[in-house]
C-alpha positions as MATLAB code, in Angstrom:
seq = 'XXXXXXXXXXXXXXXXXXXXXXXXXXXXXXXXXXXXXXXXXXXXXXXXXXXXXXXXXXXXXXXXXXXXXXXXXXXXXXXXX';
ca = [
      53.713   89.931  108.355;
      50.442   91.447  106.981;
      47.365   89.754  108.076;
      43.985   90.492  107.251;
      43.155   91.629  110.105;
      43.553   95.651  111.959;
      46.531   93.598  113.580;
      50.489   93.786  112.867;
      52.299   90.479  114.287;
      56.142   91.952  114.938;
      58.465   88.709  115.225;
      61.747   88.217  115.741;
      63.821   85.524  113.564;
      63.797   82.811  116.720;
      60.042   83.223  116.898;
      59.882   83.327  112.796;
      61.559   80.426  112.410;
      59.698   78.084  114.967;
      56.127   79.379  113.722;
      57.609   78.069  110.405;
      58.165   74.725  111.552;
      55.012   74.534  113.296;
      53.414   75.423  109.592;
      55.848   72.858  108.095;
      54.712   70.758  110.834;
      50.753   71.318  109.951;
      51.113   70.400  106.347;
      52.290   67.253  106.954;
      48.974   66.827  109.038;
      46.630   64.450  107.966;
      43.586   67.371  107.694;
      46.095   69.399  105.802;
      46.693   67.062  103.399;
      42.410   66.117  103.370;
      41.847   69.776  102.664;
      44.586   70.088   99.686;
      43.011   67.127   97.671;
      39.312   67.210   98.144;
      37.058   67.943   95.557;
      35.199   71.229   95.775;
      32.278   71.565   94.170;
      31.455   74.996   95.195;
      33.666   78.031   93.531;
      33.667   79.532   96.677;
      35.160   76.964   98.832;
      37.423   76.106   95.775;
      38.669   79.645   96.183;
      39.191   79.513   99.898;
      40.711   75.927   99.365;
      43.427   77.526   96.970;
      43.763   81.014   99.020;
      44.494   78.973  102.247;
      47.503   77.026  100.619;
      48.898   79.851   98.953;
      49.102   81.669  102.082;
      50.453   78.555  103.965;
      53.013   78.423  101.158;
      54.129   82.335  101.194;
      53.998   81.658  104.715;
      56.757   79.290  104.647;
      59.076   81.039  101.875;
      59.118   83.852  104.230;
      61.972   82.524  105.632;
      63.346   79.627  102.912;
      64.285   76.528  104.357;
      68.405   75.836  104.778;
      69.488   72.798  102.486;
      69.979   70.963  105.297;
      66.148   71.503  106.604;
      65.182   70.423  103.106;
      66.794   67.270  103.161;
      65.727   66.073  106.779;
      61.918   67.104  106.142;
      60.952   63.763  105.444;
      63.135   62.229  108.796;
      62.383   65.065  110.749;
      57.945   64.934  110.484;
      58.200   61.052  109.876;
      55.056   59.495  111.992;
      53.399   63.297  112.070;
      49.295   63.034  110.978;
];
């Protein structure tokens, strides 16, 4: 995983696969969900709005959800904010 940062993160597919929930997890937050949708007025923070969700979103394909996992989303995070 490259990060922006001097840093490599080396995980293994256990460890992949639960930092992916977590993520899965997060967008189903509330403040994700805030941060998507509001209205930027600044091109900056419009940028930084759009990097951050196409990074969560790469994030996640990293390791695709099983049909299974794409069916139960909606059971699985129910009551998550």
């Amino acid at each position: 995983m490259k990060t922006s940062t001097k840093y490599t993160i080396k995980l293994n597919d256990e460890e992949m696969s639960m930092l992916r929930d977590l993520v899965r997890i997060g967008m189903r937050s509330k403040y994700y969900q805030e941060f998507m949708s509001k209205e930027c007025d600044d091109i900056d923070e419009e940028d930084h709005q759009m990097n951050v969700t196409l990074a969560v979103s790469q994030f996640i394909n990293l390791c695709p959800l099983n049909d299974i996992e794409d069916v139960m989303d909606k059971y699985i995070f129910e009551g998550v904010q």
